[in-house]
N, C-alpha and C positions, 0 to 999 in steps of 0.2 A: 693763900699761898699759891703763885703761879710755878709751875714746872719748867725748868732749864731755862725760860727767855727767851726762846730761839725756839726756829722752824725745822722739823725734819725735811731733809730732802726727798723731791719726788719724780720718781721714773717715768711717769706713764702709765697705760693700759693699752688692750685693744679698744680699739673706738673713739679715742680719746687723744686730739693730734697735739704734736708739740707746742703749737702757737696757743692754743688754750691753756697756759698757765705760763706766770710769771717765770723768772731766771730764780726766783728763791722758791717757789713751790708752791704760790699763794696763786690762787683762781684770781683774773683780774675781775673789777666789778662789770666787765662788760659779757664774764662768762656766763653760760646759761646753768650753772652749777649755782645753788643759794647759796647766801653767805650764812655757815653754820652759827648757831647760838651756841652760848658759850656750856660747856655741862664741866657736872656737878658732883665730884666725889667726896663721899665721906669716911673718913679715914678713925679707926677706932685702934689706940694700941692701948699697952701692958705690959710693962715689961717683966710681968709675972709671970707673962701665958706660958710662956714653956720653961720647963727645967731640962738641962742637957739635950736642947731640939725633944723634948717630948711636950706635948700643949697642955695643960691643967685643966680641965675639962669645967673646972665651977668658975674658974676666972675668965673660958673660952663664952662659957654662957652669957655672962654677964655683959663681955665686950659683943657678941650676938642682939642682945634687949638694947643697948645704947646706938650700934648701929640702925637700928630700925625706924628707933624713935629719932633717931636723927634725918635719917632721910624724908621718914614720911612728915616732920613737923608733928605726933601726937604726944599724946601723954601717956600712951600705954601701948604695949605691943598687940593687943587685940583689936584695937582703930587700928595701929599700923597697918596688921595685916589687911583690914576691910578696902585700903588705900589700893591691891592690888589681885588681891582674890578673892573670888566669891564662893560661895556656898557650893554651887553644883562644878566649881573647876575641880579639875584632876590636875594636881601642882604635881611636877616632876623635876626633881631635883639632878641635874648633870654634876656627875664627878668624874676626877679624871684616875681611873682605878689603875689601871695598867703598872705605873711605875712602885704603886705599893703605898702603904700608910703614912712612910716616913718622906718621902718626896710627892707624893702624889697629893689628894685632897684628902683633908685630916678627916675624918669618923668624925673626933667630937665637932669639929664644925658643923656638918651633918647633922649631926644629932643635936644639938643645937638648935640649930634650925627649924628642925622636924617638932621637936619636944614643943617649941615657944609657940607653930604652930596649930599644933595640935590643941594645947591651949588655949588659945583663941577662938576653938572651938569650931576649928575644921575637920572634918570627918578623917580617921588614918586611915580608912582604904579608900580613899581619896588623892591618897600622897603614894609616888612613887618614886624611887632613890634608881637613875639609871645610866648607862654608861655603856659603850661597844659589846663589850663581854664577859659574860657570865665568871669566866676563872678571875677574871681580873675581879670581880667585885665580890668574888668570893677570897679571894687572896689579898684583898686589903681591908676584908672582914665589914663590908655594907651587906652581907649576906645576914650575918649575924646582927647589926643592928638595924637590919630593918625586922628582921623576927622578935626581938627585943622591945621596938618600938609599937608594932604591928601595923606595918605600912609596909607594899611592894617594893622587892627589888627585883629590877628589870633588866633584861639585858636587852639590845635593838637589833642582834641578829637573832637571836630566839623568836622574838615578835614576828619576824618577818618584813618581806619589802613590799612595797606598795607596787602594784605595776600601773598605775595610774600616775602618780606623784613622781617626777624626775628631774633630774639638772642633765642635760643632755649638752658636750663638747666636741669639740672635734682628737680630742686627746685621745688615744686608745690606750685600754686596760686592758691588763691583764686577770681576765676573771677567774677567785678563785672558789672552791665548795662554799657556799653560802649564800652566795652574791646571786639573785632573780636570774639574769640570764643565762648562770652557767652550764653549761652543758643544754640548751636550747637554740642548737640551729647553727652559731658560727662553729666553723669547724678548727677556727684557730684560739677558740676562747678566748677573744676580746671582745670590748662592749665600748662603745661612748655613751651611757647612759649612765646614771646614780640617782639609783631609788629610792626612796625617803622609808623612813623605817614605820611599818602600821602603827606602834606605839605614839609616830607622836599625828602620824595622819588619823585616827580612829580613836585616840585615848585621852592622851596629854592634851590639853588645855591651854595651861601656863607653865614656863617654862623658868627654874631661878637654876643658874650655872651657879656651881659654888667650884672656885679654879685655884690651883694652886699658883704660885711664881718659878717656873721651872723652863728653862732654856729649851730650842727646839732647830732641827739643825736646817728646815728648810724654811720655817715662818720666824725665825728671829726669837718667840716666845711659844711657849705652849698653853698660850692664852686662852680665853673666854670663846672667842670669833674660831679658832683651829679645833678647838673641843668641841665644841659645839656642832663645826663643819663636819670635821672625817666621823665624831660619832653616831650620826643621825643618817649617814646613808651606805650605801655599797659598792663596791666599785672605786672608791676612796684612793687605796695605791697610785693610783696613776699618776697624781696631783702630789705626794708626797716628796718623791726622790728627787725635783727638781722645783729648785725655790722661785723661779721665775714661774712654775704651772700652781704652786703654791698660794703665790700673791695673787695670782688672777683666780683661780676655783674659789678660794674659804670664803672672799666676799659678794662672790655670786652665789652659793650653796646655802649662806648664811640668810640669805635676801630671799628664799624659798618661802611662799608662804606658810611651811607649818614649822620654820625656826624661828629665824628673830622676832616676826610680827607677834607672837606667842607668849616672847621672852617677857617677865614681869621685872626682874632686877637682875644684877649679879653680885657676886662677893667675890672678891678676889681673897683666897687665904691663902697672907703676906705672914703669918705666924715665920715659917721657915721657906728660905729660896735656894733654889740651885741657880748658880749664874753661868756654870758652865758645866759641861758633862751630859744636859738634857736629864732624863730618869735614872743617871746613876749616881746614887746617893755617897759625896765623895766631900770628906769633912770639910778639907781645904779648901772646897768651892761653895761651899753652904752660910746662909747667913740670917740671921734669925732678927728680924723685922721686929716681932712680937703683935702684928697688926693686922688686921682684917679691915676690907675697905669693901664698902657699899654705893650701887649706883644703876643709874636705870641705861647711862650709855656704855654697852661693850665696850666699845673701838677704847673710848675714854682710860677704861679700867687696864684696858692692853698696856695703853701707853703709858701710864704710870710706871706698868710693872718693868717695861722695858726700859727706862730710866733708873730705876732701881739695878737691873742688870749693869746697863754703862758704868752707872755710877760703881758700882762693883768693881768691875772689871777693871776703870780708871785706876783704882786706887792700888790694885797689885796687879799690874798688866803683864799680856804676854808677850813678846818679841813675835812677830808679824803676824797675830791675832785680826784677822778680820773685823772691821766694825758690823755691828748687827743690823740684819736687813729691816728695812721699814716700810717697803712701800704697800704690802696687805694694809695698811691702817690706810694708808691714803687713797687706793683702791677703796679701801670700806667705805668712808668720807665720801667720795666720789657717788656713791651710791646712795648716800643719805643713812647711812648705816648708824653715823656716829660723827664726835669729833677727833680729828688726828692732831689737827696745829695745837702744839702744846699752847701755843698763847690764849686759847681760847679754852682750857681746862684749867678747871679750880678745884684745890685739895682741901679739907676742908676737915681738920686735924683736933681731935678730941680724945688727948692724952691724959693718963693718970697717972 
């Protein structure tokens, strides 16, 4: 199954002049950009997973063990696992805590995840469950199951920042308590620096984002690529409030060597969506998928979800509702991050 038939439109970046790319958005073949292969998502639903937006934890498992073995091609989830982690990695699992249990990344997905791992017969203080911070992951209760489980939960201002490891802009921030430079030397507390958090520069290994489907008001989605960006480093605000410093940061932040190169897969948990509202959990805008989708390309996993939004949004629209931004995924693309051209993503659908 290909997605929408059609190209997103693309803006540009820094670096990157207008005559380098077609009038439809597509690199000519004479750009020095490769022509991406096509990637590959695997899509597992249920229409049992949740009852009233809550997910069924024995039916979440289940669709968890068929994701895996579908992407990796084995017969059991403990080859799966061998497909992408070894013995001595420290897997840490990204969630997106902040907005809470019920919009945010579901627990039993997590747990899930963790459990089938463990299994497999990877070590659980080996495994870390982590996320910006600590209230957050305590408030959407990964405090509790990773005590439950007995594996770390992490938070990446706790750890601290690297002062070694940076993405360095011309954009200035506003630094605030936590953040490496603050209170060190500029007297107006701003920084063009963001430092990558110790946990994944000294700890983390390999890296499985596990993302919810949830709107986001300056990247279009608060996908796999934006999670993964503003949780891993400091100094992050800058890049937020304005969606044009948006699209350019997450897929430069993202391209640091200790995030994506890292990252072993994602799961996008498509269980339940917000399509509009971002983290406030608002009935009328929520929509329940029932599906978990696995895959080794971010950018790919974004765009899925952000189709799912459209399509959403098409079917009860607003009166002069903004169409949703896309050009961080062509950015990402640009970079070799991922695929953006929907024509070159395949969904790859295993329903019960």
């Amino acid at each position: 199954m290909l997605l929408w038939g059609g190209v997103l439109a693309w803006s540009g970046r820094p670096g990157v002049s207008a005559a380098s790319v077609s009038p439809a958005g597509v690199p000519p073949a004479s750009s020095s950009v490769p022509a991406p292969s096509k990637a590959r998502i695997h899509a597992v639903s249920d229409p049992r997973a949740t009852t009233a937006f809550v997910p069924e934890s024995e039916t979440v498992r289940k669709m968890v063990e068929r994701g895996l073995l579908a992407m990796s091609g084995k017969t059991n989830a403990a080859s799966a696992w061998k497909v992408w982690v070894q013995p001595q990695d420290i897997v840490g699992f990204k969630v997106v805590s902040a907005p809470g249990a019920l919009t945010g990344t579901r627990p039993s997905v997590v747990e899930a995840l963790v459990e089938s791992l463990i299994r497999a017969g990877h070590p659980a203080g080996r495994i870390v469950i982590w996320d910006r911070q600590a209230r957050d992951l305590k408030a959407a209760g990964f405090q509790e199951l990773a005590r439950r489980l007995g594996v770390r939960c992490v938070a990446t201002t706790d750890e601290g920042w690297d002062a070694l490891q940076f993405y360095e802009s011309p954009v200035l921030g506003k630094l605030v308590f936590g953040d490496l430079e603050f209170g060190k030397g500029d007297r107006f507390a701003v920084g063009r620096r963001s430092h990558v958090s110790k946990l994944l520069t000294r700890q983390v290994t390999r890296i499985i984002p596990v993302t919810p489907l949830l709107t986001h008001h300056s990247g279009g989605i608060y996908g796999h690529l934006l999670s993964l960006a503003f949780g891993s480093v400091d100094n992050m605000y800058r890049f937020e409030a304005d969606p044009s410093r948006t699209e350019e940061s997450v897929p430069e932040l993202c391209a640091l060597d200790d995030l994506m190169p890292k990252v072993a897969f994602g799961v996008t948990d498509a269980l339940v969506g917000q399509v509009r509202g971002d983290d406030k959990a608002r009935l009328h805008d929520t929509i329940a998928l029932n599906e978990l989708r696995f895959g080794t390309d971010l950018v790919a996993l974004d765009v899925v979800s952000m189709s799912d939004v459209a399509a959403a949004r098409k079917a009860y629209p607003i009166e002069g509702e903004r169409p949703l931004r896309t050009d961080l995924f062509f950015n990402a693309e640009l970079l070799e991050l991922g695929i953006a051209h929907t024509n070159r993503i395949e969904v790859l659908r295993d329903p019960r």
